[in-house]
N, C-alpha and C positions, 0 to 999 in steps of 0.2 A: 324837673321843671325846665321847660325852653327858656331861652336870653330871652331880655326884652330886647324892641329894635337900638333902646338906647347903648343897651351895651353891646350890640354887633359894633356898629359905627368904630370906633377904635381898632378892630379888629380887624376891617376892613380896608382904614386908613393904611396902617399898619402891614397888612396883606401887599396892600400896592406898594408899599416902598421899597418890600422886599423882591418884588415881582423884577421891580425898575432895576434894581442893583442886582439882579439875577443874571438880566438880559445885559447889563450893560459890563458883566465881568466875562461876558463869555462873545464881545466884541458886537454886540447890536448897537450900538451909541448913537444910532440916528432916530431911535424910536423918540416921541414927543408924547406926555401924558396928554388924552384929549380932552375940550371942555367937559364940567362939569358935569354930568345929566342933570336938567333943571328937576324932574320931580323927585328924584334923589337930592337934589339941594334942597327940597321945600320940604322935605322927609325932616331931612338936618334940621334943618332951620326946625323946625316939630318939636323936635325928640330936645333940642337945645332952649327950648324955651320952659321958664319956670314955673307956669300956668297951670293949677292942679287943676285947674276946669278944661283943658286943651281937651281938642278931639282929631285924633289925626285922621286925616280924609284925603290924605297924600298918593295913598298905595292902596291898587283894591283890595283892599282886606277888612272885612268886618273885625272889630276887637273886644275882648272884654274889659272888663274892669281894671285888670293888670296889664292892658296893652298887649294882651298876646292875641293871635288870629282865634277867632272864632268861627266852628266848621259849623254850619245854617244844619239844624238837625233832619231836615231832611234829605241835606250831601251826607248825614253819616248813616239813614239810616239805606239811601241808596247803596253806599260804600256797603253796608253788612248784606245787605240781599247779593249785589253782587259776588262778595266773597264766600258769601253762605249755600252758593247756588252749583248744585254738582254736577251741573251738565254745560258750564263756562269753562271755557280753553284761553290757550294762548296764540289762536293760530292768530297770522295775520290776513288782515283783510285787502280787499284789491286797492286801485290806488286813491277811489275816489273817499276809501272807508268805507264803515260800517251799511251796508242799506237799510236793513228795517230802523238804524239811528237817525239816517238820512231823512227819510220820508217820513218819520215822528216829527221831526225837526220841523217840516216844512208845512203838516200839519199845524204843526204849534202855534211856525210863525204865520202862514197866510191864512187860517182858518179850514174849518172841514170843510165849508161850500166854495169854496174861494172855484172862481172859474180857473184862474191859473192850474190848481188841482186836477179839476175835473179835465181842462184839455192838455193835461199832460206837459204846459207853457212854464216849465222853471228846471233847475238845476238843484241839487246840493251836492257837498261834498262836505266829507269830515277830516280837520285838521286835528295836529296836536296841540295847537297854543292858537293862543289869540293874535301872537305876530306869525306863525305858519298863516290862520288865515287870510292876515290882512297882505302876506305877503305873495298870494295865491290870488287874493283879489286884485292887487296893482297889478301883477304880472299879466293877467288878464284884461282888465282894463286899460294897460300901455301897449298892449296889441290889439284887442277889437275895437274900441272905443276910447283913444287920447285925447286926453283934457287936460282942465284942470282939476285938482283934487285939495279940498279942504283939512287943514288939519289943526288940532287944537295947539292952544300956546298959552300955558307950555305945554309939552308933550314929552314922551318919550323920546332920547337920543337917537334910537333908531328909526323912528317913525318919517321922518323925512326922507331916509336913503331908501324906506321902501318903495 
């Protein structure tokens, strides 16, 4: 049976303070613990509250009943076809990723008739996380087209330096 999130937290804490005394016995002493991450506080702040009706909506993860993540049964039954499938390798792909993933993708998101489709007017590319893409996206957008860009609040600690 997986921890719940409540009993990571201690572990973690804990984690850090040995990390700190790690670095700082082997002469880094200038290092400074950073703020918080807010939606890691508001997780805290969750998991510390004594509310049997809480629902945590802190961290994307669907939960069950005992607060543990719940895999959407058709990520697992995706997962089994994938792994069940004997003509999958591990090669790797070029750098944009997957194509026939790409172009589902894009199906998906603009539609089959979508004119961007049909005259060929769009881009994809496959990241491995969701800050790989967001960080593929600024980088792109702080070179063809700088602006401003909105970000929620709170957010994740890295999501500004992206």
């Amino acid at each position: 049976m997986a921890p719940t999130p409540e009993a990571l937290l201690p572990s973690v804490v804990e984690a850090t303070a040995k990390a700190t005394a790690s670095f700082e016995k082997i002469g880094y002493t200038n290092l400074t613990l950073q703020p918080e991450d807010p939606i890691f506080k508001l997780l805290g702040e969750c998991m510390s509250d004594s509310d049997p009706h809480k629902i945590n909506l802190s961290v994307g993860a669907y939960r069950d009943e005992q607060g543990r993540p719940w895999v959407l049964p058709v990520v697992q039954k995706a997962k089994a076809v994938l792994l069940n499938d004997p003509t999958a390798n591990h090669e790797y792909f070029g750098l944009d990723g997957n194509k026939s993933f790409n172009e589902a993708s894009a199906r998906l998101i603009l539609g089959d008739g979508s004119p961007a489709l049909r005259e060929k007017r769009y881009t994809a590319v496959q990241t491995v996380s969701g800050t790989g893409a967001n960080r593929l996206g600024s980088d792109f957008l702080a070179k063809f087209r700088p602006g401003t860009v909105y970000i929620t609040n709170p957010t994740w600690g890295k999501s500004p330096k992206l």
